[in-house]
C-alpha positions as a Python dict, from the first residue, in 0.01 Angstrom:
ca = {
    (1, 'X'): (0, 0, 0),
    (2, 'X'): (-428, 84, 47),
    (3, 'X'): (-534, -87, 312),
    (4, 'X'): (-967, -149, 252),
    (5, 'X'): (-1159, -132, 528),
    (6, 'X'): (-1214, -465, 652),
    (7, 'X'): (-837, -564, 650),
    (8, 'X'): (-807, -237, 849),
    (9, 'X'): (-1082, -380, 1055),
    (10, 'X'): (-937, -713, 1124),
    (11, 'X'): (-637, -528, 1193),
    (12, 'X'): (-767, -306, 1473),
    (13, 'X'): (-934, -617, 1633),
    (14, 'X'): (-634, -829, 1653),
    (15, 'X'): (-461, -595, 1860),
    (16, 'X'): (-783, -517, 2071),
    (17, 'X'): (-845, -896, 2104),
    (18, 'X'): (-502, -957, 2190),
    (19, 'X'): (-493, -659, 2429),
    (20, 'X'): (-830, -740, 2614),
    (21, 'X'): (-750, -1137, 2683),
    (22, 'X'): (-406, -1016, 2772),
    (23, 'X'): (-543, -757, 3075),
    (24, 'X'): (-825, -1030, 3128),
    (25, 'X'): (-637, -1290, 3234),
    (26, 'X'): (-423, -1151, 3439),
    (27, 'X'): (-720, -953, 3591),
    (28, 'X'): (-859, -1318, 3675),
    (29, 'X'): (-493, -1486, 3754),
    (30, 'X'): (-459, -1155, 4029),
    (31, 'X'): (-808, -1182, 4170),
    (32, 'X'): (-817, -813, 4107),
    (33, 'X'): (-1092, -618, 4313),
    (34, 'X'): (-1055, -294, 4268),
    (35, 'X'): (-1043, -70, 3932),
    (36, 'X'): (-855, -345, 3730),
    (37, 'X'): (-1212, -549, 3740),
    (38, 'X'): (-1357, -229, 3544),
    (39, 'X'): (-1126, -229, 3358),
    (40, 'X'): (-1095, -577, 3237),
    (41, 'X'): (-1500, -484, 3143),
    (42, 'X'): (-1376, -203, 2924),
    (43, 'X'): (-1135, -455, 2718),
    (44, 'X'): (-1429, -701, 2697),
    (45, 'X'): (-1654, -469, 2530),
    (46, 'X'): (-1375, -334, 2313),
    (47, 'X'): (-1314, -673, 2185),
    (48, 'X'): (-1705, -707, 2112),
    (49, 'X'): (-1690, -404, 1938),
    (50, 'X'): (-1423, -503, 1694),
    (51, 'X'): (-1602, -857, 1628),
    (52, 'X'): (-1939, -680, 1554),
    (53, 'X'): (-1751, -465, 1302),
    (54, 'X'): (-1572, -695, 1128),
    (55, 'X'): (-1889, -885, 1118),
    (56, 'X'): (-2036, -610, 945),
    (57, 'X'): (-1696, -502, 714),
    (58, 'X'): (-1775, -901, 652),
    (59, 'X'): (-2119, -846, 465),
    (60, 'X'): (-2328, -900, 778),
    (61, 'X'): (-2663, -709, 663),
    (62, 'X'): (-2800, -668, 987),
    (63, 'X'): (-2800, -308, 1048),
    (64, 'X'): (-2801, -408, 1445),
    (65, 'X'): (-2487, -530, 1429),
    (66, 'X'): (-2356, -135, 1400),
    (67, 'X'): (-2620, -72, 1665),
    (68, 'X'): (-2432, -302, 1894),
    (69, 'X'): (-2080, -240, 1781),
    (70, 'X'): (-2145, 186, 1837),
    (71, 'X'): (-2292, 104, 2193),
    (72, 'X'): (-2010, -126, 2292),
    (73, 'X'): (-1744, 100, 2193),
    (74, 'X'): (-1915, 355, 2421),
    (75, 'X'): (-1880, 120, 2682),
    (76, 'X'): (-1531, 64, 2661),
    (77, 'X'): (-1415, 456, 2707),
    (78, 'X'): (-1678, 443, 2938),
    (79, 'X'): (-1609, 165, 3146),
    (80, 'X'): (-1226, 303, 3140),
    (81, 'X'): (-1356, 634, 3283),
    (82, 'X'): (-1517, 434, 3589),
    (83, 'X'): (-1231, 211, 3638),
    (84, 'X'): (-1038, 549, 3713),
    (85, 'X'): (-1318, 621, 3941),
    (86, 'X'): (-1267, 321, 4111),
    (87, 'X'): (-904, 359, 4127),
    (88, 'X'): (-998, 655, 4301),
    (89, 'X'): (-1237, 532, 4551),
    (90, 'X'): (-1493, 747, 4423),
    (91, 'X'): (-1902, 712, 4380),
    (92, 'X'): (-1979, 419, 4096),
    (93, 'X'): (-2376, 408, 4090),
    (94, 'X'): (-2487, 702, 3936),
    (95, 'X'): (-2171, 754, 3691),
    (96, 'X'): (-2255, 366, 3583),
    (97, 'X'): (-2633, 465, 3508),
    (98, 'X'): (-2513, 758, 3307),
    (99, 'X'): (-2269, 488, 3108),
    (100, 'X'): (-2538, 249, 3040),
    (101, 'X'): (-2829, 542, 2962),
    (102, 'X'): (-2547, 683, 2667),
    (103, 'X'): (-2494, 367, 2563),
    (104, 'X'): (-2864, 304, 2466),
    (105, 'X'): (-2881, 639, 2319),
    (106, 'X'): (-2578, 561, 2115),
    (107, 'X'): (-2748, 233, 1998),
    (108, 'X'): (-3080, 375, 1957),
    (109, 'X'): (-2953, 615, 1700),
    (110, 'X'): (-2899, 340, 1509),
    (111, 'X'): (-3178, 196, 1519),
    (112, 'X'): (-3387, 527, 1453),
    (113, 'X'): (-3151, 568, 1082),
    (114, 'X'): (-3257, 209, 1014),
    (115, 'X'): (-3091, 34, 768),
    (116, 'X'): (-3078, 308, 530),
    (117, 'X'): (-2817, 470, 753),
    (118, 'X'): (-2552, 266, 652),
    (119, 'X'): (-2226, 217, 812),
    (120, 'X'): (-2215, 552, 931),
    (121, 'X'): (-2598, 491, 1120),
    (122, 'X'): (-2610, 684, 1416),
    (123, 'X'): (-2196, 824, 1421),
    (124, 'X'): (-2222, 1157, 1529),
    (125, 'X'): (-2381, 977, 1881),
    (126, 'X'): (-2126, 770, 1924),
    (127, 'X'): (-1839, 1026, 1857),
    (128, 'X'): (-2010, 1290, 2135),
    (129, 'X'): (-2032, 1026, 2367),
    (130, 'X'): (-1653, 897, 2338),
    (131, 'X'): (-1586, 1263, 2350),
    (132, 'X'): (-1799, 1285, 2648),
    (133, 'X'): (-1614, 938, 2830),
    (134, 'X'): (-1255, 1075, 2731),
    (135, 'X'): (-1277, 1423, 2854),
    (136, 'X'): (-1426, 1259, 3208),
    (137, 'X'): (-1183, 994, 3164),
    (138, 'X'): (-915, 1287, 3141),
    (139, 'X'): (-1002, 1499, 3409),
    (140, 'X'): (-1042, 1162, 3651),
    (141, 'X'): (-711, 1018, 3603),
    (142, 'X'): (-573, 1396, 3729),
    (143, 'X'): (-733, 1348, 4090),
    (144, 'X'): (-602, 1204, 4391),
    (145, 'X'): (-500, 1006, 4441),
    (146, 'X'): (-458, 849, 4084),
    (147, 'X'): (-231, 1178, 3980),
    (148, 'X'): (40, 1090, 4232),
    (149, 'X'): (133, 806, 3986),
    (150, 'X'): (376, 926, 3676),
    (151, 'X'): (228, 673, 3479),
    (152, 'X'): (-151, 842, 3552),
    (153, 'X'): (-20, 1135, 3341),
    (154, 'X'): (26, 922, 3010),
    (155, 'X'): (-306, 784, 3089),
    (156, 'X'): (-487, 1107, 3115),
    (157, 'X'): (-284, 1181, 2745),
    (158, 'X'): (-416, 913, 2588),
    (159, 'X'): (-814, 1045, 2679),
    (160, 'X'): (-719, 1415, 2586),
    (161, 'X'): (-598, 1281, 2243),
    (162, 'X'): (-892, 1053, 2198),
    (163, 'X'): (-1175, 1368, 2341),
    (164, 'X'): (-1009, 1629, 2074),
    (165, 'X'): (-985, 1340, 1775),
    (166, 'X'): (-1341, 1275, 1845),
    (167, 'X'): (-1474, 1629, 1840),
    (168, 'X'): (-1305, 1726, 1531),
    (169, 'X'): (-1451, 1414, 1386),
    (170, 'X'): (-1788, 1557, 1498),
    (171, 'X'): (-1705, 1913, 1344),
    (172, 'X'): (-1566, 1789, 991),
    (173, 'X'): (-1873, 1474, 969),
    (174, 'X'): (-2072, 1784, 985),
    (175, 'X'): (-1929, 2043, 807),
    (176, 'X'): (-1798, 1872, 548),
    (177, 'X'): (-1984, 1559, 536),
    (178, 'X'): (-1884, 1132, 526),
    (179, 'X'): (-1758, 1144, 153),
    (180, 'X'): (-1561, 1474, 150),
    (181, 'X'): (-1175, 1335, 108),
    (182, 'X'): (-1059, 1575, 396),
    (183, 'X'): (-1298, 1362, 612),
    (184, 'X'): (-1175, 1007, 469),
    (185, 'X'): (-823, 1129, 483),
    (186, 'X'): (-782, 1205, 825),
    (187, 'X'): (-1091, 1106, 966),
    (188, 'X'): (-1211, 786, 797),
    (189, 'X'): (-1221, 418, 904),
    (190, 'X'): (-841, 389, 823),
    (191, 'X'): (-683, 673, 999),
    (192, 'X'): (-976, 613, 1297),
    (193, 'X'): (-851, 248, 1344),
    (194, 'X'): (-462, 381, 1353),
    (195, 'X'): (-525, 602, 1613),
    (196, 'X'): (-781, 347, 1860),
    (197, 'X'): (-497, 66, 1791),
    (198, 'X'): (-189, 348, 1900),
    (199, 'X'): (-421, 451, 2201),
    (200, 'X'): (-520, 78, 2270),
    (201, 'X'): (-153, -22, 2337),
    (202, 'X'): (-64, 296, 2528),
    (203, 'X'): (-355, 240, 2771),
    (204, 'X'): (-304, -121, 2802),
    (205, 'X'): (52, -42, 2918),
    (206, 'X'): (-8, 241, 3152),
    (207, 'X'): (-345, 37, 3296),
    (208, 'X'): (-139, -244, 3394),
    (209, 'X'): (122, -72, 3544),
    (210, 'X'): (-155, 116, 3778),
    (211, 'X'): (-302, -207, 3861),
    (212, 'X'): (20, -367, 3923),
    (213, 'X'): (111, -77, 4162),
    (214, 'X'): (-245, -97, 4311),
    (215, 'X'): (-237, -447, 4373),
    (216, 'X'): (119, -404, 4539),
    (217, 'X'): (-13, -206, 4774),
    (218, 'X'): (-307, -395, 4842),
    (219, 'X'): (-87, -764, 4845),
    (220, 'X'): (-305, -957, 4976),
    (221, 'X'): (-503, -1272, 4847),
    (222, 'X'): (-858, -1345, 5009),
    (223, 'X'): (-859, -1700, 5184),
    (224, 'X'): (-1235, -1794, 5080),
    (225, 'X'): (-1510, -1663, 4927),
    (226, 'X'): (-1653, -1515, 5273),
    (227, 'X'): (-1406, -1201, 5236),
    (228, 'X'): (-1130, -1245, 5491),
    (229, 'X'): (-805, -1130, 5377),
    (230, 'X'): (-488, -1350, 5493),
    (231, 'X'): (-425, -1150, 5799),
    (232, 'X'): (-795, -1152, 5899),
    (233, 'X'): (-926, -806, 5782),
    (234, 'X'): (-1263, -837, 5620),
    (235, 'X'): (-1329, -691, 5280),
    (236, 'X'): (-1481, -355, 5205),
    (237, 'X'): (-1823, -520, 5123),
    (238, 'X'): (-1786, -776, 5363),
    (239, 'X'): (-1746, -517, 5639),
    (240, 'X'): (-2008, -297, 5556),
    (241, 'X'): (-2243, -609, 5549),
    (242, 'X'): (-2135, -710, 5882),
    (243, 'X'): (-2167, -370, 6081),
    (244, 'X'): (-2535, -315, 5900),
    (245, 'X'): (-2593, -631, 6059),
    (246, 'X'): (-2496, -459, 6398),
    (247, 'X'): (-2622, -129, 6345),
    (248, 'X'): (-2928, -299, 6268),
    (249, 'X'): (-2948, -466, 6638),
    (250, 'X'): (-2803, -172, 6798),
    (251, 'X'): (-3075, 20, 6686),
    (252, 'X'): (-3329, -189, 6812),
    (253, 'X'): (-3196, -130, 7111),
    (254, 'X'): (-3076, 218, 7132),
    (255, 'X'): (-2687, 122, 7193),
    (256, 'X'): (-2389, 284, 7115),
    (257, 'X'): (-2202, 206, 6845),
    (258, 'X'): (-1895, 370, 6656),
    (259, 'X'): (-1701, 359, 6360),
    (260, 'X'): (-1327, 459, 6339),
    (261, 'X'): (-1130, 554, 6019),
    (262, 'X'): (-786, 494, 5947),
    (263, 'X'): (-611, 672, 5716),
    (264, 'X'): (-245, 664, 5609),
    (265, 'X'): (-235, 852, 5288),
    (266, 'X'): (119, 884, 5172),
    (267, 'X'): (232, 547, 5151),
    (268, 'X'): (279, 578, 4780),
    (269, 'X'): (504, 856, 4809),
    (270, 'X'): (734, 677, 5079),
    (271, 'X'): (735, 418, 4877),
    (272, 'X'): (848, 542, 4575),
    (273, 'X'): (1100, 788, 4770),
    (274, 'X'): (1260, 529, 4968),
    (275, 'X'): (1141, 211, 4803),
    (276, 'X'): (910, -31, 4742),
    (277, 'X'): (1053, -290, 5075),
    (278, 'X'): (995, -6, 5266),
    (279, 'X'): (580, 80, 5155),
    (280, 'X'): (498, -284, 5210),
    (281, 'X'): (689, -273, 5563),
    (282, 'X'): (430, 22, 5626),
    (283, 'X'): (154, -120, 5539),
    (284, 'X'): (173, -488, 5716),
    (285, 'X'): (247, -240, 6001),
    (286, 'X'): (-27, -64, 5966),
    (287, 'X'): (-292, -359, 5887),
    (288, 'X'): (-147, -555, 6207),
    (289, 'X'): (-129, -276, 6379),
    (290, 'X'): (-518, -224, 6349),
    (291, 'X'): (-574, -582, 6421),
    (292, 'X'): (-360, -547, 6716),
    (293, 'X'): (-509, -243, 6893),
    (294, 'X'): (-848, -239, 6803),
    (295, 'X'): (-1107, -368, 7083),
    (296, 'X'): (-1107, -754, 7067),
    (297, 'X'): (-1444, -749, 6974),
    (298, 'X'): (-1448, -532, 6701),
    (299, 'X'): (-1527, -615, 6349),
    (300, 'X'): (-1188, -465, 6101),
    (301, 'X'): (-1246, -392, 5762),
    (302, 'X'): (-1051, -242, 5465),
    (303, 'X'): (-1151, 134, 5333),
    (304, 'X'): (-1043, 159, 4998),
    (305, 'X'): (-617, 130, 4980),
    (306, 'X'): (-536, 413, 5214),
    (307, 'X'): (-752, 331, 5465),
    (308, 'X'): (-882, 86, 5748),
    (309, 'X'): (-1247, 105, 5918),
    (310, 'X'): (-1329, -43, 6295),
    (311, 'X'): (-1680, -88, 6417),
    (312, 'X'): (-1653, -104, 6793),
    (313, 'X'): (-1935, -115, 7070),
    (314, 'X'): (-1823, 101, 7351),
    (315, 'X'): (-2025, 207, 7672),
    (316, 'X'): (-1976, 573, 7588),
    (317, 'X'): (-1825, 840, 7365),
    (318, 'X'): (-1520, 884, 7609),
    (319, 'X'): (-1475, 530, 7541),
    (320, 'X'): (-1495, 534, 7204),
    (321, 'X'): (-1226, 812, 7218),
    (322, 'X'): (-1011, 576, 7385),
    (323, 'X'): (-1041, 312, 7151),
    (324, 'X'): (-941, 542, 6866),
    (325, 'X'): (-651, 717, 7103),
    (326, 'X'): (-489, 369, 7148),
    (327, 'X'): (-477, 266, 6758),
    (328, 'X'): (-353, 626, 6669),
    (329, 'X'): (-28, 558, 6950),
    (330, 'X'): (12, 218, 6845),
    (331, 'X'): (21, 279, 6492),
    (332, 'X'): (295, 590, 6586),
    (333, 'X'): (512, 324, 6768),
    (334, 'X'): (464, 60, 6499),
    (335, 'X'): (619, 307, 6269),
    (336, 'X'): (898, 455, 6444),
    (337, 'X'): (1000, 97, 6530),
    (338, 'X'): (966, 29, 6174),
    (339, 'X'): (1114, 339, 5971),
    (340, 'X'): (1238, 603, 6325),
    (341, 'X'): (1364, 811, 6014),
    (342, 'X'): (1001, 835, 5830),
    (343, 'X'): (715, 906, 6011),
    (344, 'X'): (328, 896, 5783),
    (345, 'X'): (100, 1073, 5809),
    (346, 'X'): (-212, 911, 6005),
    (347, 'X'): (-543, 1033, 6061),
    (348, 'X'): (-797, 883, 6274),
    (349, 'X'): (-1172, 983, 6275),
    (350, 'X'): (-1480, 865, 6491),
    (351, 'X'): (-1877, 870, 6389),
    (352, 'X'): (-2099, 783, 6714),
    (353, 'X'): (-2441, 628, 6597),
    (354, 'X'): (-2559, 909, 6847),
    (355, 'X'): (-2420, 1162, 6678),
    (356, 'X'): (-2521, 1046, 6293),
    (357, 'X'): (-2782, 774, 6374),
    (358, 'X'): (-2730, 403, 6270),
    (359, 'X'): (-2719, 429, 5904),
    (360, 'X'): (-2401, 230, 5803),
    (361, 'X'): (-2292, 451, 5493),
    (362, 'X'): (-2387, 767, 5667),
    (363, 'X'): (-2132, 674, 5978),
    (364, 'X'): (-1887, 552, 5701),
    (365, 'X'): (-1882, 902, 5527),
    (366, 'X'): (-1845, 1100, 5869),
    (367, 'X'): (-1578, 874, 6002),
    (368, 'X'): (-1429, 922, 5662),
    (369, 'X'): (-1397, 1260, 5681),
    (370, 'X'): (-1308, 1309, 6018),
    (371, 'X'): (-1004, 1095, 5972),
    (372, 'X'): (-926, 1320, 5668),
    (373, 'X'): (-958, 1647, 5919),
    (374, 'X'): (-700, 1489, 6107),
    (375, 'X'): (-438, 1357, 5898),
    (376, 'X'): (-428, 1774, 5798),
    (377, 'X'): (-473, 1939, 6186),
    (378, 'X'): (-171, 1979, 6404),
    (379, 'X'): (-364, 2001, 6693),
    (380, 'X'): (-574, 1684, 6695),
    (381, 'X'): (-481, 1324, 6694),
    (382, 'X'): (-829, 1190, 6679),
    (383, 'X'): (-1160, 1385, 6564),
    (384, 'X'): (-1529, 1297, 6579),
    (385, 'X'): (-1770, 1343, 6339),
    (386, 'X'): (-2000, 1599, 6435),
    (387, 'X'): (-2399, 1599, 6470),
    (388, 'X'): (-2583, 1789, 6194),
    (389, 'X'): (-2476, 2201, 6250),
    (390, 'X'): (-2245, 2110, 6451),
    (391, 'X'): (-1844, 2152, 6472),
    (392, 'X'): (-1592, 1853, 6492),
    (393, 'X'): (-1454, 1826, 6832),
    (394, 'X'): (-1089, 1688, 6890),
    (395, 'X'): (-881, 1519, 7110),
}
């Protein structure tokens, strides 16, 4: 049987429509806030991109129709590579710039062939910058703490496959040019659309089972839309908008004000070593256990899905250390009361706005990293953040 291009087409987009409404809705029916959002995007434009192609496999003589479709199916490898990003916890702002910049470059190419360009207007852009999204894509799903999931492995195969099949398709469209039959043999339309469906169901597996698992760990649905999770702990967003607020009046001021990190990294592992029962057991620990010990009139927010943040007002720095020494115990007996037989691994860091001055994503970062300081020294509980040139001092 020959399949012609558009029935190929039509082909590829069923499963690619089918595939983004499918992650879509249960993106939506989850309340997903983390990478699966991203992802969800990346479906989206990959069913665009199907529906401007078939539009054009259709007779649509607008050559800005291929000028859309090429851009869109930038976006969706790209928008895949910052959903692993996100999964990550890792900077969005600049890597989302560099998305949308390629994707106007991959659409201006179009644009610059004109019409005369054809079907194949503007293709060697758009294969360098899949190449480009799956080789990022690849090497992203390989970092923490996305590689400690089995199913992150399958992922990263699916963007190593897609970064070589695009750069040979760049070498042969070159070297041997559109109508050569080694190109339309293994390279054309038909063999391009069997390998983007293959890959499409793969990574619409393996992304749902990380979400899933990411959402597992998170478990827990926001009462309202002012970012309070059920057990009172405000959103990531919602707590850095509340402690700028404060940092903003301490500053006036000239008070004190601190910000303590909470990590508790290896969760996944005990949960997947001695079950799943036991990971959530850990981690309503550890969330109450926050709530529980932190100074009554602190302000509790979630870091990410490893970590908590606490944005306290103490008198002094000794104080501070206090606050962060009585969270660290707590959370130790919470445990052992818990799992005496399994012990995390916690690290808890400090920032003083003394020390690193009131802005709130500076503090963040340097409570951040103190916490991650201690979760790997033996002979601190707690460590603050230093000043600029300065070493981190321990407790």
């Amino acid at each position: 049987m020959i399949l012609d291009d558009f029935t190929v087409s039509v082909m590829a987009g069923l499963v690619g429509v089918v595939a983004g409404v499918l992650f879509i809705a249960e993106t939506l029916i989850r309340r997903d806030q983390g990478a699966g959002r991203v992802w969800a995007f990346a479906y989206l434009c990959g069913m665009s991109t199907t529906i401007s192609y078939i539009i054009w496999s259709a007779g649509g003589e607008s050559f800005a129709v291929i000028a859309a479709g090429n851009a869109l199916f930038s976006f969706t490898t790209g928008f895949l590579w910052l959903g692993a990003r996100r999964f990550n916890d890792r900077a969005m702002l600049w890597p989302g710039v560099f998305v949308l910049t390629v994707g106007a470059v991959v659409a201006g190419a179009v644009l610059i062939e004109g019409p005369n360009g054809g079907y194949w207007a503007g293709a060697v852009a758009l294969f360098a910058a899949l190449a480009i999204f799956a080789t990022a894509a690849c090497v992203e799903t390989l970092r923490t703490p996305m590689v400690r999931s089995a199913s992150a492995w399958s992922l990263s195969l699916i963007f190593a496959v897609e970064a070589v099949y695009f750069f040979a398709r760049i070498v042969v469209y070159l070297g041997w040019g559109m109508q050569s039959t080694f190109f339309q043999t293994y390279f054309g339309s038909v063999m391009t659309s069997v390998v983007v469906v293959t890959l499409t169901i793969i990574g619409l597996v393996v992304t749902s089972v990380l979400r899933a698992a990411q959402m597992q760990v998170r478990g827990y649905a926001w009462l309202s839309a002012d970012g309070v999770a059920s057990d009172g702990i405000l959103l990531g967003p919602t707590f850095v908008g509340a402690m700028r607020d404060i940092a903003e009046r301490a500053g006036w001021r000239s008070e004190l004000i601190s910000v303590i990190s909470i990590r508790v990294d290896d969760v996944a592992e005990i949960s997947r070593a001695f079950g799943g029962d036991l990971g959530s057991d850990l981690i309503n620990v550890t969330r109450q256990g926050v709530r529980r010990f932190a100074p009554s009139t602190s302000v509790v927010g979630e870091d990410g899905d490893a970590g908590l943040l606490i944005c306290a007002r103490p008198d002094t720095a000794a104080e501070a250390r206090r606050y962060a020494a009585t969270v660290y115990r707590g959370l130790l007996d919470a445990f052992s009361a818990v799992a005496p037989d399994v012990m995390p691994i916690v690290g808890v860091g400090v920032a003083l706005s003394s020390d690193v001055g009131y802005d709130t994503r500076g503090m963040i970062r340097a409570a951040r990293d103190a916490a991650r300081r201690a979760a790997t020294s033996v002979e601190a509980s707690v460590l603050f953040a230093p000043p600029a040139h300065a070493s981190f001092t321990a407790e």
